[in-house]
C-alpha positions as CSV (number, residue, x, y, z in Angstrom):
1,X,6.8,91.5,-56.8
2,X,6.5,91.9,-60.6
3,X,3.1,93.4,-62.2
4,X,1.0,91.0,-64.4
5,X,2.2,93.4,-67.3
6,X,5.9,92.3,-66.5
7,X,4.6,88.5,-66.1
8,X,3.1,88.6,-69.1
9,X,5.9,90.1,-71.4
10,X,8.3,87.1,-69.5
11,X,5.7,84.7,-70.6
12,X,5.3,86.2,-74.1
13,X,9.2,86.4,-74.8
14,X,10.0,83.1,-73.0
15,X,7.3,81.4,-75.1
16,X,7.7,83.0,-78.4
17,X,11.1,82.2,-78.5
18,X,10.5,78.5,-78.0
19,X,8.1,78.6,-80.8
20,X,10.4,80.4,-82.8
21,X,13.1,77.7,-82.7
22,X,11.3,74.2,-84.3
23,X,15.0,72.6,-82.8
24,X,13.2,73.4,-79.1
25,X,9.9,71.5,-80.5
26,X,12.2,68.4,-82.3
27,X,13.7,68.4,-79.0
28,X,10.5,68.0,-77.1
29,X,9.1,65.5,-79.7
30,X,12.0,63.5,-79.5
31,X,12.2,63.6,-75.6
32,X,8.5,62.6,-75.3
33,X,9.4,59.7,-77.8
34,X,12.5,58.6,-76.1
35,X,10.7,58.1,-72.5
36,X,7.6,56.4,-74.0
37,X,10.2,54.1,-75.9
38,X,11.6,53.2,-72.7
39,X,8.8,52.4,-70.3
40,X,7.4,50.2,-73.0
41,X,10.6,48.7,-72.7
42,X,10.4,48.2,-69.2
43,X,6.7,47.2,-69.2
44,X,7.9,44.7,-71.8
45,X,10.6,42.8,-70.0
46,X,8.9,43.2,-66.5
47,X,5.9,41.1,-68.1
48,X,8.3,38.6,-69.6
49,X,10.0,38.1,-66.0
50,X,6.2,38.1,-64.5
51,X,5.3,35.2,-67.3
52,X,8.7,33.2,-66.6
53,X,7.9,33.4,-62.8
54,X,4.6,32.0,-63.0
C-alpha cells in the first residue's frame, strides 16, 4: 500500500502533465464535442422515425 505522500506526488505528476500539454485538453474538448454531436444525432433521427410512425 502506497502512503498518501506517494498518492499525492502520482496525482500531482499525472495531473500536471495533462495540464501541461493543451493537445490533452483539445483532445478532451473535441471528444466531449464529438459524443454530444452524435447523440443529438441520434435523438434527432429517433424522433423523425417516432413522428413518421405516428
Amino acid at each position: 500500500m502506497s502512503s498518501r505522500k506517494e498518492l499525492d506526488q502520482q496525482v500531482r505528476d499525472h495531473y500536471g502533465t495533462w495540464r501541461d500539454q493543451p493537445r490533452g485538453l483539445a483532445c478532451a474538448v473535441i471528444a466531449a464535442f464529438m459524443v454530444l454531436t452524435t447523440a443529438a444525432f441520434v435523438f434527432a433521427v429517433v424522433a423523425v422515425v417516432m413522428a413518421i410512425r405516428s
